[in-house]
C-alpha positions as CSV (number, residue, x, y, z in Angstrom):
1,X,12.2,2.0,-3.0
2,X,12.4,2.5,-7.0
3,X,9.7,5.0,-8.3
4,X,7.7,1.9,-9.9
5,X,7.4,0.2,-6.6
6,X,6.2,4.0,-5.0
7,X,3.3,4.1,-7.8
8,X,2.0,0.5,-6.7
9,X,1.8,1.3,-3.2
10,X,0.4,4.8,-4.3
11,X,-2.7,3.3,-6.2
12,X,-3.0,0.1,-4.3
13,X,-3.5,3.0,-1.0
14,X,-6.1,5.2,-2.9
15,X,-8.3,2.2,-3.6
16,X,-8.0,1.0,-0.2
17,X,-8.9,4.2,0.9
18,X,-11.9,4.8,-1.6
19,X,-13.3,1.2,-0.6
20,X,-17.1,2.7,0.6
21,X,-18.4,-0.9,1.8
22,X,-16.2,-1.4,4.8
23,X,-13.8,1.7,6.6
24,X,-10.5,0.8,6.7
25,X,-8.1,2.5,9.0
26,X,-4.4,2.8,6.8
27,X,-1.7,4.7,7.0
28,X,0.3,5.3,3.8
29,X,3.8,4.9,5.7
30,X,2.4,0.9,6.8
31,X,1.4,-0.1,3.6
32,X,4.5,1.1,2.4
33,X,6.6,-1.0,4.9
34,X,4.1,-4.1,4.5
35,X,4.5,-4.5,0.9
36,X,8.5,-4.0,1.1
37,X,8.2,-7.1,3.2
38,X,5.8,-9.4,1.0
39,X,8.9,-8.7,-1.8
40,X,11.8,-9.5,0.6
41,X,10.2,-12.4,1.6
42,X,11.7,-15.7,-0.3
């Protein structure tokens, strides 16, 4: 994964995470692998 791609998935975690109106149960690693395959997906 290039370093651009890392950052997304780095602030698109912590404002998942910081989202106070519902819990949501993430895990760094499956966001990571989720997003990877939204951009191999053609």
């Amino acid at each position: 994964m290039t370093r651009k791609s890392e950052h997304l998935v780095d602030l698109i975690f912590k404002k998942l995470k910081t989202y106070n109106q519902k819990k949501i149960f993430l895990e760094k690693e499956n966001l990571n692998i989720f997003i990877l395959s939204l951009f191999k997906e053609k």
